[in-house]
KOLNU-625194 format. One record per residue (C-alpha): x negated, z negated, y negated. Coordinates in pm, 1 decimal, always signed. Layout:
N
<<X; Z; Y>>
...
***
This chain:
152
<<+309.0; +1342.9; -3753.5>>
<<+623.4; +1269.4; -3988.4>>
<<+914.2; +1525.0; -3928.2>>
<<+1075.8; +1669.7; -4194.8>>
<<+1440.7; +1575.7; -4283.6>>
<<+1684.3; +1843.5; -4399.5>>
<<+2064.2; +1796.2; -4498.5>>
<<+2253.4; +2160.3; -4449.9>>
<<+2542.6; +2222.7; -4710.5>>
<<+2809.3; +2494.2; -4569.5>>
<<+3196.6; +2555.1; -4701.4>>
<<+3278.0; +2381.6; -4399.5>>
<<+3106.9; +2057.2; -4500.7>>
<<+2753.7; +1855.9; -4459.9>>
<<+2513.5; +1822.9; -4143.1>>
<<+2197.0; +1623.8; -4126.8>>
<<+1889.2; +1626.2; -3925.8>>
<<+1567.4; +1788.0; -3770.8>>
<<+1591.5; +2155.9; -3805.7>>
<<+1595.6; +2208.0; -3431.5>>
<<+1881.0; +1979.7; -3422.8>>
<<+2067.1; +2133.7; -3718.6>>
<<+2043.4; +2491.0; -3540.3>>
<<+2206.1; +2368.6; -3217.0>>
<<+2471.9; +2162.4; -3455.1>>
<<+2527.5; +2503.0; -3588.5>>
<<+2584.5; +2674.1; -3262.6>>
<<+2804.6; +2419.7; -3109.0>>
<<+3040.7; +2413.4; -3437.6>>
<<+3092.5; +2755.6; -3569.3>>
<<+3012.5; +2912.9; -3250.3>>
<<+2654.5; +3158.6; -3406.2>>
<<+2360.5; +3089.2; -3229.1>>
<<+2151.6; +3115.0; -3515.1>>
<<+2265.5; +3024.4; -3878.3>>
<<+2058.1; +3296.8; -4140.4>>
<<+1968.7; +3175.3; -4495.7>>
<<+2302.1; +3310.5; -4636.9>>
<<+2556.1; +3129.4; -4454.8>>
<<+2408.8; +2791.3; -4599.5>>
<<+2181.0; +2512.9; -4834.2>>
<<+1911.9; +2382.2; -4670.3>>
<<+1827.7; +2028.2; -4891.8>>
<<+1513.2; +1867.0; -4783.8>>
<<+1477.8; +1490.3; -4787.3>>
<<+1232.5; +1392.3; -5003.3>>
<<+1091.8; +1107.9; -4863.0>>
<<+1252.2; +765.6; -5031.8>>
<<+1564.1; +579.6; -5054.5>>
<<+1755.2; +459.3; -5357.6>>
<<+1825.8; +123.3; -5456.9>>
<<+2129.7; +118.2; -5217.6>>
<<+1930.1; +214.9; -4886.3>>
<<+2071.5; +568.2; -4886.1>>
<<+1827.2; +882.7; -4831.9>>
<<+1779.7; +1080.9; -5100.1>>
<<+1755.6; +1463.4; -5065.0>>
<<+1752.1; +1787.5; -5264.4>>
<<+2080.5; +1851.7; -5445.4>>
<<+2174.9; +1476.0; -5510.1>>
<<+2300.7; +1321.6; -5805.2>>
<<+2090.7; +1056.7; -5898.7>>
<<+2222.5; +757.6; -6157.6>>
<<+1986.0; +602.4; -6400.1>>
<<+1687.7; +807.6; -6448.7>>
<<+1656.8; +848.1; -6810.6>>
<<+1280.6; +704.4; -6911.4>>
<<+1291.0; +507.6; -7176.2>>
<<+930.8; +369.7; -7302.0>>
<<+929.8; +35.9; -7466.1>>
<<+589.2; -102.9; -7685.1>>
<<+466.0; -410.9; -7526.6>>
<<+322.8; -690.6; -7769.1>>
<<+107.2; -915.0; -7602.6>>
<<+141.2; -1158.0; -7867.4>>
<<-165.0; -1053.7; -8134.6>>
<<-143.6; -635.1; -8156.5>>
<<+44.8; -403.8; -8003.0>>
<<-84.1; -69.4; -7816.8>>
<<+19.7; +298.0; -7826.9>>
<<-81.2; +326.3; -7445.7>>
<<+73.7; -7.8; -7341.9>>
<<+426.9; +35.4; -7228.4>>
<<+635.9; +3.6; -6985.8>>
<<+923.1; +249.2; -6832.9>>
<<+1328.6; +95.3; -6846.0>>
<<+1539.8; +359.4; -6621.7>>
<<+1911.2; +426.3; -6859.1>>
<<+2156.0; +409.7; -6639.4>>
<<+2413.2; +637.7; -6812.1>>
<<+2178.2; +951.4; -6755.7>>
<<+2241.7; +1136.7; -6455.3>>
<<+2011.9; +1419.9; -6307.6>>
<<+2002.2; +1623.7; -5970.4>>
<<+1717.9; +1631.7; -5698.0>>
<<+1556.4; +1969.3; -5725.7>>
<<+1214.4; +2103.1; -5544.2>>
<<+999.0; +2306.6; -5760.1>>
<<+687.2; +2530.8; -5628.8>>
<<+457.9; +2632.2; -5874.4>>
<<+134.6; +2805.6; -5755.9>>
<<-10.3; +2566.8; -5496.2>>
<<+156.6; +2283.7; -5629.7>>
<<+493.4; +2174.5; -5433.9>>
<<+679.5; +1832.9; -5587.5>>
<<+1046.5; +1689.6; -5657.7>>
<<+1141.4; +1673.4; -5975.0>>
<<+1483.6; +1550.5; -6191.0>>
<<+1694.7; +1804.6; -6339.2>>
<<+1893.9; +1731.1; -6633.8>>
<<+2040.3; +1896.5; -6876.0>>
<<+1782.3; +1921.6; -7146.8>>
<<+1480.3; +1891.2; -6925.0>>
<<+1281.1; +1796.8; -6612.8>>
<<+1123.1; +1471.6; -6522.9>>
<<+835.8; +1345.9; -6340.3>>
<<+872.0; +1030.2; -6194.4>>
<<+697.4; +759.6; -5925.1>>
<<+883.7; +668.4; -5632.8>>
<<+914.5; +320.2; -5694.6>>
<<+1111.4; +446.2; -6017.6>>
<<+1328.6; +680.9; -5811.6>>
<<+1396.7; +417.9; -5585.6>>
<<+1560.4; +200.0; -5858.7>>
<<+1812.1; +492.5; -5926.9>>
<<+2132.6; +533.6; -5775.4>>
<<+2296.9; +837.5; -5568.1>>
<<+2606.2; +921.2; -5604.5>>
<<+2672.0; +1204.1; -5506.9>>
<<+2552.5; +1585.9; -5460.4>>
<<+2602.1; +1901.6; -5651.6>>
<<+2784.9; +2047.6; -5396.8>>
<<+3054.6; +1743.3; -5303.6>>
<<+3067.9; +1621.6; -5649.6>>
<<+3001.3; +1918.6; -5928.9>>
<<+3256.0; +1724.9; -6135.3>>
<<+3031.9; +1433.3; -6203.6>>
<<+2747.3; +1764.1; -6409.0>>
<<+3006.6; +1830.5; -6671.8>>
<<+2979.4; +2220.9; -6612.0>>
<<+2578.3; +2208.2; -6509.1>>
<<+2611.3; +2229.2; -6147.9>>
<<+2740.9; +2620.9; -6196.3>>
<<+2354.9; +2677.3; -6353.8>>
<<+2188.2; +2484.5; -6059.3>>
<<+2392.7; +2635.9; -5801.8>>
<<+2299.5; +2954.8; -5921.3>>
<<+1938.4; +2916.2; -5889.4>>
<<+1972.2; +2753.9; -5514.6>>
<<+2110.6; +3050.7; -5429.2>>
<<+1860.8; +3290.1; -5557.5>>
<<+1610.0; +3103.6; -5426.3>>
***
């Protein structure tokens, strides 16, 4: 059975691991033996790499997402289902996990809307960063998506 990755986001900085491993991390540096839900961000990891090798998890900023479908022309006609997905890498977008009813998946925030994509697309994006290091790189969204983790 695959264990589940977590990254844990505090003021103090980042930790990675199990979460048995992340609550004895916890103990060891701030001295609690347990941590509750309010002391930190719990980002899950979801599973795939990017095109650089490095994991990606809840609450990264990923590089290059932006679908952009292109008509292909096989020569004599050209059909409205046949197309095939280029990735603009301007567009930037952040890692979220949404639940609705029974269904649990990761999907791309952005700032006008959420995306659905295969892994094999994800994994031809780029991290760099995470809302919490790098808020600078949302131009003023990560404020919005911070506030919603924290609800949560």
């Amino acid at each position: 059975m695959k264990k589940n990755k977590f990254r844990i986001w505090d003021t103090n900085g980042m930790y990675s691991g199990t979460p048995g491993m992340l609550e004895d991390a916890a103990s060891m540096e701030i001295g609690q033996a347990v941590w509750n839900d309010h002391n930190y961000i719990k980002m899950q990891f979801i599973g795939i790499t990017d095109q650089k090798g490095n994991e990606i998890y809840e609450g990264d900023i990923l590089k290059g997402f932006k679908q952009m479908y292109i008509p292909s022309w096989d020569g004599f006609q050209s059909d409205s289902n046949n197309y095939h997905v280029e990735l603009d890498e301007e567009e930037i977008g952040i890692v979220v996990h949404q639940t609705k009813g029974f269904k649990s998946e990761f999907v791309i925030q952005s700032l006008h809307e959420d995306k659905h994509f295969t892994f094999h697309e994800i994994s031809r994006m780029e991290v760099i960063g995470t809302v919490h290091k790098n808020p600078e790189l949302l131009n003023g969204q990560a404020a919005s998506f911070l506030k919603e983790q924290t609800v949560m």
